[in-house]
C-alpha positions as CSV (number, residue, x, y, z in Angstrom):
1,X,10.1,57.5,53.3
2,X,10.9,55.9,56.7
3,X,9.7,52.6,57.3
4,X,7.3,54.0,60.4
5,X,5.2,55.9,57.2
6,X,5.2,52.3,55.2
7,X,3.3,50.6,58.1
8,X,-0.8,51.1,58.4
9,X,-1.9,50.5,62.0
10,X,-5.0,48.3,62.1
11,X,-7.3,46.4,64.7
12,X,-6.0,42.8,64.7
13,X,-9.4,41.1,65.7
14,X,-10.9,43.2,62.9
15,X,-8.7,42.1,60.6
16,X,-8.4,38.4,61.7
17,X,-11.9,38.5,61.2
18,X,-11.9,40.0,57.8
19,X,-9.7,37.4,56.5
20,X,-10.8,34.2,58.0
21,X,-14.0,35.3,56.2
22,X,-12.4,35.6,53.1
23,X,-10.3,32.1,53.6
24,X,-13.8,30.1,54.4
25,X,-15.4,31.6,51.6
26,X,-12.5,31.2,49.1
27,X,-12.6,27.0,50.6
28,X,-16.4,26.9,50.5
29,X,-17.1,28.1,47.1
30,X,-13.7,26.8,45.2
31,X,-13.2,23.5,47.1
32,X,-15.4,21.9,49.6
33,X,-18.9,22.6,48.0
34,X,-20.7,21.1,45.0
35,X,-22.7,23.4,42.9
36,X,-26.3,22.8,42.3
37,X,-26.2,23.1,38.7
38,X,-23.7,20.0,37.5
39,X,-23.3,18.7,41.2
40,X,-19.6,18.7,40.7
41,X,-16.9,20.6,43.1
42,X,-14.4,22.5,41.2
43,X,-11.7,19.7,41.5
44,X,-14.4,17.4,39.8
45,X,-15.5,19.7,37.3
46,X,-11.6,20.4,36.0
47,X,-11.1,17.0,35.8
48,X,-13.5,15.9,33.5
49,X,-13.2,18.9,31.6
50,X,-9.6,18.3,31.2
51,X,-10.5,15.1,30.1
52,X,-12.7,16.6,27.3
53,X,-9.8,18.4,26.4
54,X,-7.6,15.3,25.7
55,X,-10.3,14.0,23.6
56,X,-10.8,11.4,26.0
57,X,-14.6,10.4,25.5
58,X,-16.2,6.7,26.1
59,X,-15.6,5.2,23.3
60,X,-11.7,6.7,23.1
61,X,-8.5,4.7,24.5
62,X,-7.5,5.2,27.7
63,X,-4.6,7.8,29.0
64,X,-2.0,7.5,32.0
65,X,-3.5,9.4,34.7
66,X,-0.3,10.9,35.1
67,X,-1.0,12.9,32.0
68,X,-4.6,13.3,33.0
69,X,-3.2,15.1,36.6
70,X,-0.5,17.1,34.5
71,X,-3.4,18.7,32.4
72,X,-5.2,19.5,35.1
73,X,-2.8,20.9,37.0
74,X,-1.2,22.6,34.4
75,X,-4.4,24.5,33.1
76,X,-6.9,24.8,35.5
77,X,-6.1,23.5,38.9
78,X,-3.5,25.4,41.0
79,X,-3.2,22.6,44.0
80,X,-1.3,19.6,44.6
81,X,-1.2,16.4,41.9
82,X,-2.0,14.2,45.0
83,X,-5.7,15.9,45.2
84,X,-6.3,15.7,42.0
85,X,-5.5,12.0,41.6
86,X,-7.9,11.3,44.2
87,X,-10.9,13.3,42.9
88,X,-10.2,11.3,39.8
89,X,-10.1,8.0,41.1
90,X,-13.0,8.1,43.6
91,X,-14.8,9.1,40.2
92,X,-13.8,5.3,39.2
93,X,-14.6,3.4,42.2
94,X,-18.3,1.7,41.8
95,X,-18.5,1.7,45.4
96,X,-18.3,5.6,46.3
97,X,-20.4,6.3,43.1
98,X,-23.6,4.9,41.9
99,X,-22.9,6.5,38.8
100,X,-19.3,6.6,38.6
101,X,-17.8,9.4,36.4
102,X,-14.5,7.7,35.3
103,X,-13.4,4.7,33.0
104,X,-10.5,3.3,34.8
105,X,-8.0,0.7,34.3
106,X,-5.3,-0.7,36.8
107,X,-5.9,-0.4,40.6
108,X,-8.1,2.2,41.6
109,X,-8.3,1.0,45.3
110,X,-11.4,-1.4,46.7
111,X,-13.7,-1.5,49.1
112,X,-11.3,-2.9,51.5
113,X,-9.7,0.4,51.7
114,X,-6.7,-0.6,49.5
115,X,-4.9,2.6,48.2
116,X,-5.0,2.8,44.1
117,X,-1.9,2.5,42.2
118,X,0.3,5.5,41.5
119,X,-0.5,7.7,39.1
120,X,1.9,6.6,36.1
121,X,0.5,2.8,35.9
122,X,-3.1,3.8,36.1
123,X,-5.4,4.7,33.0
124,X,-8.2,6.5,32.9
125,X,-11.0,7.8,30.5
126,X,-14.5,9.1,30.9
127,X,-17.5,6.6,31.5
128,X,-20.4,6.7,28.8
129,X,-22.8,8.7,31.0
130,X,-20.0,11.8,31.9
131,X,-20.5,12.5,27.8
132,X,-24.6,13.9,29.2
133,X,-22.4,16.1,31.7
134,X,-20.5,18.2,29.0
135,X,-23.2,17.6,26.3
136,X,-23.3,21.0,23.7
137,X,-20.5,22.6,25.8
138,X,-19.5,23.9,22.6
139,X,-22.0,25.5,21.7
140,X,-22.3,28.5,24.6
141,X,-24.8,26.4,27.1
142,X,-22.5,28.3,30.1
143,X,-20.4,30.8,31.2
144,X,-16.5,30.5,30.6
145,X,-14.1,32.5,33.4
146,X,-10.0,32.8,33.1
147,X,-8.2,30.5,35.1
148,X,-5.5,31.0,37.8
149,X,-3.0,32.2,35.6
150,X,-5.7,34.1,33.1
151,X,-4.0,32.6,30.0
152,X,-7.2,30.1,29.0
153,X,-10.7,30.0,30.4
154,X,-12.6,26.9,32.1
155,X,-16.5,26.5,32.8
156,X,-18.0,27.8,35.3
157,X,-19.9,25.0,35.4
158,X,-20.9,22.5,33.4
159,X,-24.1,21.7,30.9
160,X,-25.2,18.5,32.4
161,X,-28.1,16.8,31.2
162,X,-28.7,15.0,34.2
163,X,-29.2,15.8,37.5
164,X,-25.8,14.4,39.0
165,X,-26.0,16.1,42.4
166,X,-29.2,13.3,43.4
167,X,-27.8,10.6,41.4
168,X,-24.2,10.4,43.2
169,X,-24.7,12.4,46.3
170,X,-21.5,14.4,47.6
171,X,-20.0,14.8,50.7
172,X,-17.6,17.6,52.1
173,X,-15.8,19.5,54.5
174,X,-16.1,23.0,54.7
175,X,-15.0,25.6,57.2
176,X,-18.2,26.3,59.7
177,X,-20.1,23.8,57.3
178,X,-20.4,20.8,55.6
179,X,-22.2,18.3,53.3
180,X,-23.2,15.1,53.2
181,X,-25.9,14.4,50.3
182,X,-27.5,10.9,49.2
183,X,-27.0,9.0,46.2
184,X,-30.2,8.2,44.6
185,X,-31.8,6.0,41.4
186,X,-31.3,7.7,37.9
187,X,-34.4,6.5,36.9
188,X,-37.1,7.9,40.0
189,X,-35.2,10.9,39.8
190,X,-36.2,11.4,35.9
191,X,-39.4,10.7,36.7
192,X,-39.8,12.6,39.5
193,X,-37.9,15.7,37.0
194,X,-40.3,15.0,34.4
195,X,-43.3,15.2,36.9
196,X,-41.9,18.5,37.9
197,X,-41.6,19.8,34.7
198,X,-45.1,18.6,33.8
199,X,-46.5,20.7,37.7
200,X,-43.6,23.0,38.6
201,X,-45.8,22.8,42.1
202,X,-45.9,19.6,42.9
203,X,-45.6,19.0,46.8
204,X,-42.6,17.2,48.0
205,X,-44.7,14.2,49.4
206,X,-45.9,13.9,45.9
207,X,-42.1,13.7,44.6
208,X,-41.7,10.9,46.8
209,X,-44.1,8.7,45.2
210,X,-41.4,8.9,42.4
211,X,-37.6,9.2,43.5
212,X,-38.6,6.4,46.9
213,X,-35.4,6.8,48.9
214,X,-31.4,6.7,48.6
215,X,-30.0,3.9,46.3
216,X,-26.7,3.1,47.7
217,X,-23.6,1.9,45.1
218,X,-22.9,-0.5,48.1
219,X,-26.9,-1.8,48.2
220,X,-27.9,-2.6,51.7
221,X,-31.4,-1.9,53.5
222,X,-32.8,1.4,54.8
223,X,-34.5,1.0,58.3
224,X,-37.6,3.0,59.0
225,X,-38.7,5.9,56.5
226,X,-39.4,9.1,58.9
227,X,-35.8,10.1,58.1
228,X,-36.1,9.8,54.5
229,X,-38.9,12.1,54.7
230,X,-37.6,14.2,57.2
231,X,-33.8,14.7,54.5
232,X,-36.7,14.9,51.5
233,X,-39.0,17.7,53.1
234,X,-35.7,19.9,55.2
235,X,-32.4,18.6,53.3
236,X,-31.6,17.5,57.0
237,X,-32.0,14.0,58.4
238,X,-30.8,10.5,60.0
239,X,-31.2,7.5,58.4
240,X,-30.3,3.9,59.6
241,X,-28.5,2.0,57.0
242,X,-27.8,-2.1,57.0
243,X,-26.2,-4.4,55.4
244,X,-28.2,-7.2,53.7
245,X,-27.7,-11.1,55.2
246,X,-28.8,-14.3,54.5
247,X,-28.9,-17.5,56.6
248,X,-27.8,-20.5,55.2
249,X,-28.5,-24.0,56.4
250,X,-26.7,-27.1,55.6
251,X,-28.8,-30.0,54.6
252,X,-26.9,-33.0,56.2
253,X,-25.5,-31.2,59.1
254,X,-28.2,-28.7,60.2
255,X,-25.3,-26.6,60.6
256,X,-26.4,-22.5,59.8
257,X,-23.8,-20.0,57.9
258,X,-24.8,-15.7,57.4
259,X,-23.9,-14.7,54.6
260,X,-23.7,-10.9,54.2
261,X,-23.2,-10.1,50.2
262,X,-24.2,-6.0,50.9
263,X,-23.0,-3.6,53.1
264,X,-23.7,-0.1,54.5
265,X,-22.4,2.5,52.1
266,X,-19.3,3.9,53.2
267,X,-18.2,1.5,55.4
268,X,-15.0,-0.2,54.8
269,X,-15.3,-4.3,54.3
270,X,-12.0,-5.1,55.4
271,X,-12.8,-3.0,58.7
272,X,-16.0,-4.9,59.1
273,X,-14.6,-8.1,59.5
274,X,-12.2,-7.1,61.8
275,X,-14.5,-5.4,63.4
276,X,-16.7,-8.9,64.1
277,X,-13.2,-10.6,65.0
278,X,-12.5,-8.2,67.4
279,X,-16.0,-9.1,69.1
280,X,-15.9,-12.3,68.7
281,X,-12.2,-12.6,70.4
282,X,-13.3,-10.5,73.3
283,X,-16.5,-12.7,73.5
284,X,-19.1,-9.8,72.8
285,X,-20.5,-11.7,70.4
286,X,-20.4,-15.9,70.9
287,X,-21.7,-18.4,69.1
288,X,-18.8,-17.7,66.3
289,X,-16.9,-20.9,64.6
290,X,-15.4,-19.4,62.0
291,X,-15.2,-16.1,59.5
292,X,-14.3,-15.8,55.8
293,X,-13.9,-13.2,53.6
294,X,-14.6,-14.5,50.0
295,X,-15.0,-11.6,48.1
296,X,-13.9,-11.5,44.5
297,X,-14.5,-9.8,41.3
298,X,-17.8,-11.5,41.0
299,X,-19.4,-9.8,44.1
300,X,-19.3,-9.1,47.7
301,X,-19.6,-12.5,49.6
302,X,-18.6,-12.6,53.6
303,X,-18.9,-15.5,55.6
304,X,-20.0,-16.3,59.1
305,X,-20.1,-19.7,60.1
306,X,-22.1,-20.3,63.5
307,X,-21.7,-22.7,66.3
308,X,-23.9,-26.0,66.4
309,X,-25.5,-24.6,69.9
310,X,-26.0,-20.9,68.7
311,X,-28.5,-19.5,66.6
312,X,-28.0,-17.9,63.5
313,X,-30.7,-15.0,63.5
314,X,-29.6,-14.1,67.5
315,X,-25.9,-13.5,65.9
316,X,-26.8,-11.7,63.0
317,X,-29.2,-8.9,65.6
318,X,-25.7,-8.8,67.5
319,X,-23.5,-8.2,64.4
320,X,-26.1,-5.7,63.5
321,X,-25.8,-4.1,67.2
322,X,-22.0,-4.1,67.4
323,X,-20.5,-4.1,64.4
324,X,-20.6,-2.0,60.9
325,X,-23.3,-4.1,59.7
326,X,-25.7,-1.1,60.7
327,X,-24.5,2.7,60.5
328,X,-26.6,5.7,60.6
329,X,-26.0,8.5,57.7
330,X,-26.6,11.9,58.8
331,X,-27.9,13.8,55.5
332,X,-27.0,17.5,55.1
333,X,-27.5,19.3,51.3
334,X,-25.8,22.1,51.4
335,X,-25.0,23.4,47.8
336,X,-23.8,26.2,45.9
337,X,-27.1,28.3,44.8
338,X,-25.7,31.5,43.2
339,X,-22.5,30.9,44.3
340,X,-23.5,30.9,48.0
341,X,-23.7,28.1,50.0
342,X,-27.6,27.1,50.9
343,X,-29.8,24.2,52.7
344,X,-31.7,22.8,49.9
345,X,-34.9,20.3,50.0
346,X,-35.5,17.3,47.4
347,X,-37.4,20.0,45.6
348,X,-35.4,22.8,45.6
349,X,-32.5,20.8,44.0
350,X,-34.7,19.8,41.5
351,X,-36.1,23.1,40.7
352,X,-32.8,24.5,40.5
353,X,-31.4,21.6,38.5
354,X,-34.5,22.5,35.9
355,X,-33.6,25.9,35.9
356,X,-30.7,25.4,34.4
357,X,-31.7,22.5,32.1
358,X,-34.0,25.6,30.6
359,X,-31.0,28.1,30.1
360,X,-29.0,26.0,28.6
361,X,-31.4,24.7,26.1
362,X,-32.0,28.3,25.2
363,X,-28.1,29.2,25.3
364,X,-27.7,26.4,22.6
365,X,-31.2,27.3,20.4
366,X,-29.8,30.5,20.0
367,X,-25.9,29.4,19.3
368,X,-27.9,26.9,16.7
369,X,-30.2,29.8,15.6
370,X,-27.0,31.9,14.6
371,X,-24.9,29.0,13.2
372,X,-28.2,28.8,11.0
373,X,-28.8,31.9,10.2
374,X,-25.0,32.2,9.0
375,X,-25.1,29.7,6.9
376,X,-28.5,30.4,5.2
377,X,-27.0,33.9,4.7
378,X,-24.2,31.9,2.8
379,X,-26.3,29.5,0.5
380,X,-28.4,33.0,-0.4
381,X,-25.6,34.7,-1.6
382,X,-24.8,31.3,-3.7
383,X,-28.1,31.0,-5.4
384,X,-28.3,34.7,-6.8
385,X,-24.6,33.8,-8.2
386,X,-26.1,30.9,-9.7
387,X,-28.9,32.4,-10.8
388,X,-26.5,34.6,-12.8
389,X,-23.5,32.8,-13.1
390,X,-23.0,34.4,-16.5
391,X,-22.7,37.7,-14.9
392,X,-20.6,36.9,-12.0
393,X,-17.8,34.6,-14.6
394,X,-17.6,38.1,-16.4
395,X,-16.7,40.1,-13.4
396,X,-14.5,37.7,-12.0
397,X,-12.9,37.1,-15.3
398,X,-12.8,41.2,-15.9
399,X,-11.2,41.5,-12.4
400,X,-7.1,41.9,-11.2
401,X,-7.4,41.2,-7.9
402,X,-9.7,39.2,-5.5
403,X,-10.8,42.2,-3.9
404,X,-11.6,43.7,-6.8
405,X,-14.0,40.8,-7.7
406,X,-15.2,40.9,-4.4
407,X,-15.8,44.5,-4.6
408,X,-17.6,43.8,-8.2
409,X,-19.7,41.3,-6.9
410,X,-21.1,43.3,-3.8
411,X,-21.8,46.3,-5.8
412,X,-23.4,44.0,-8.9
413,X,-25.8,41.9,-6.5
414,X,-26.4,43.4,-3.7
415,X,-24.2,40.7,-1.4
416,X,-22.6,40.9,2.3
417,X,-18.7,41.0,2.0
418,X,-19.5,36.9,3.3
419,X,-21.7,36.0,0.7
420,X,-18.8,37.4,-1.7
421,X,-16.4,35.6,-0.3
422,X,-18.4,32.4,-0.3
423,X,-19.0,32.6,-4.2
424,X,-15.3,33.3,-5.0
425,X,-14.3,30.3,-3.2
426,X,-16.9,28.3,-4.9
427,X,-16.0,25.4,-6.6
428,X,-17.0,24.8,-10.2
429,X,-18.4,21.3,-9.5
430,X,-21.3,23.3,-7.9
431,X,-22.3,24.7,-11.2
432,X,-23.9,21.0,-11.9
433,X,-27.6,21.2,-11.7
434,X,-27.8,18.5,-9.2
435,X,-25.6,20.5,-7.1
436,X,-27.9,23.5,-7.2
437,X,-30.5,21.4,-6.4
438,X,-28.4,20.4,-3.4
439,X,-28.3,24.0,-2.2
440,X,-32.0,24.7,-2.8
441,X,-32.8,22.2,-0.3
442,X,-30.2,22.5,2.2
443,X,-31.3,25.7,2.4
444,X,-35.5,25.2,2.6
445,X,-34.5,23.2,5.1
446,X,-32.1,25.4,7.5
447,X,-35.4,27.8,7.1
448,X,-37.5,25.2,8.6
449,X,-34.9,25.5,11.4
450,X,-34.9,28.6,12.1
451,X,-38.4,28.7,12.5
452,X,-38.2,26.1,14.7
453,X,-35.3,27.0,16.6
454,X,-37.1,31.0,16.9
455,X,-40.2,28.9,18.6
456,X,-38.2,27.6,21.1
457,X,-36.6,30.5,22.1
458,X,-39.9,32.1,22.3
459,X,-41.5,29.4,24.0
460,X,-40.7,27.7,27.6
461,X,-43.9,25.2,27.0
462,X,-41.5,23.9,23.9
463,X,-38.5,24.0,26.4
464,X,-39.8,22.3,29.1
465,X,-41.3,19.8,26.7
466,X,-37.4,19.1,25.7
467,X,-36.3,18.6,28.8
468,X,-38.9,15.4,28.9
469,X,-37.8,14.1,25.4
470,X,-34.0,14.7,26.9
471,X,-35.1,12.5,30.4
472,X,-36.8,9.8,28.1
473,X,-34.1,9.5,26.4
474,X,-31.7,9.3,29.5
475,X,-33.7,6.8,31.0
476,X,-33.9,4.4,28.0
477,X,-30.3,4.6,27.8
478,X,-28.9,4.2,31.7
479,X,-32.1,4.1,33.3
């Protein structure tokens, strides 16, 4: 064959088309977007699960993050170390989060902008509130798929029990798109869940009443509301962020200081004060003596010391006019709904986030269901050998072979091949009468279970009344 037959003639614009489709998909649905469900990007979401799979819980010690990366990358993530350190340590830092995802120790950067430490000093485990993320993800709450290299499978997503996309916002660069979503309080957003669940149409305005506004990790003060309402009703907005300021007057000199101990989120400390040095030296702002930085571990703390002639509240509207004591936040939720990207509302995300709250409590009943039913099967088969132990000594006894006792037993009581099993790995400690007392009520009880877990599945009244229990018990604990 000639090379001339190996080439396919095709319409370069078509075909540039065709696959710049395909390349802002593939970055939109496997990078840049978080999903509705868990609120997590992929990046995110193979992090903590990788984290799960080193065991490394709350209450665990801490690993390198060097071996935290390599797992990662190893398993699940086919991109560089460098972007998986960084989805890992922004998880840490109490500043980008309200809810911060990550336990770390050693330097995971500051608010001044400071990188974090390399990856082999650094340690790392999950916080307390990430074990509510992959809650029951044993027990078939979501959809596993095959990683790049199909040799293990990772979650689609993941069984969160709380609604992490409005707790900790996200932000992100698509191609053609982007997001940029609000960090809000975990306690008006279970409320405002719980009222959903309770009136599934509930008005947005009436939402409001329970999650307020934003609740920023950095604090600060939201100015006007019509753009809070405008992001709650149409998932876009602007809103008008400041930093929070006191003025301090000396006693014996008269002498006024501002002190600004919040700042707007995302906006960098140590650029801030340049920022006011820089006005101050080209005499934008006057009225300046001195500025201090005296930050430390116990809180944010920057100091403006003002000139005996100048006053302190006519400096502080400047700094908010010039410098990055006020910023505006323009709001955009755009999520993964289905896998495709969509413009959500504060209801929508809640609605979706319920959704899936109410399959995976019925993807677990019915794992629990099973794992009942199996063992209830088991004890059965154990209390008709007990109820004839005699009987089933002599054919054991009488037997060559285990599958010929096996075989004896089926065909003697009526018993699954399991149930057999079970009895010929039975100890003899459970001939003891308290022991088959012990079996008579583990097994009443697994068939109060059942029933119970049979209701549930029948029932989305019972369902949506665990989902409250679930939030109140959330809310007690982080709330």
């Amino acid at each position: 064959m000639s090379n001339d037959q190996r080439i396919i003639p095709i319409n370069l614009e078509n075909e540039m088309k065709s696959s710049y489709i395909d390349y802002s998909m593939s970055v939109i649905v496997a990078r840049a977007l978080p999903d509705v469900r868990d609120g997590l990007k992929p990046v995110h979401r193979r992090v903590l699960y990788g984290m799960h799979d080193l065991g490394l819980s709350y209450n665990k010690s801490h690993k390198k993050s060097a071996r935290i990366v390599g797992e990662v990358l190893g398993k699940y993530h086919p991109h560089g170390d460098t972007s998986v350190y960084d989805a890992m340590v922004r998880m840490a830092q109490d500043w980008s989060l309200r809810y911060p995802l990550v336990d770390g120790q050693g330097n995971f950067g500051s608010m001044d902008g400071d990188s974090p430490a390399a990856m082999r000093y650094t340690e790392a485990r999950q916080s307390r509130i990430t074990d509510e993320i992959l809650h029951d993800i044993q027990k078939d709450t979501v959809d596993f798929r095959l990683n790049f290299d199909d040799t293990l499978e990772e979650p689609a997503v993941l069984p969160s029990r709380i609604p992490t996309l409005l707790i900790n916002g996200a932000s992100g660069i698509a191609v053609g798109m982007a997001t940029n979503m609000l960090p809000h309080n975990l306690s008006e957003v279970i409320d405002g869940c719980v009222a959903m669940v309770d009136n599934p149409d509930i008005s947005i305005d009436e939402l409001i009443t329970f999650i307020k506004a934003p609740d920023f990790p950095t604090g600060g003060t939201i100015l006007g509301y019509n753009g809070v309402k405008e992001a709650f009703h149409t998932g876009r907005g602007k809103i008008v962020l400041r930093g929070k300021a006191n003025i301090e007057t000396n006693d014996k000199t008269g002498k006024e200081t501002i002190i600004i101990n919040e700042i707007p989120y995302q906006v960098n400390k140590a650029n801030l004060v340049s920022k006011i040095a820089e006005l101050v030296n080209t005499d934008k702002i006057s009225g300046i003596s001195d500025l201090r930085d005296e930050s430390d571990r116990n809180g944010l703390r920057i100091v403006v010391e003002v000139k005996r002639d100048a006053m302190a509240s006519v400096v502080l509207s400047k700094l908010y006019k010039y410098s990055y004591l006020q910023t505006s936040f323009g709001v955009n939720n755009i999520a993964l709904v289905n896998g495709r990207p969509q413009q959500l509302n504060v209801k929508q995300m809640l609605t979706e986030f319920i959704k899936f709250r109410l399959e995976v409590i019925v993807r677990r009943t019915k794992y629990d269901l099973k794992k009942a039913e199996e063992r209830a099967h088991i004890l059965e088969g154990l209390l008709k050998a007990l109820a004839n132990i005699d009987q089933v000594i002599a054919i054991i006894r009488a037997s060559k072979t285990v599958e010929v006792a096996k075989e004896g037993l089926i065909a003697a009581f009526e018993l699954s091949e399991i149930q057999a099993k079970a009895i010929l790995e039975m100890r003899l400690q459970k001939l003891v009468s308290l022991e088959v007392d012990k079996i008579k009520k583990e097994h009443a009880e697994l068939m109060l279970k059942i029933a119970n877990y049979k209701e549930i599945i029948a029932s989305e009244d019972l369902q949506r009344g665990i989902i409250k229990d679930e939030m109140a018990e959330l809310k007690e604990k982080y709330g």
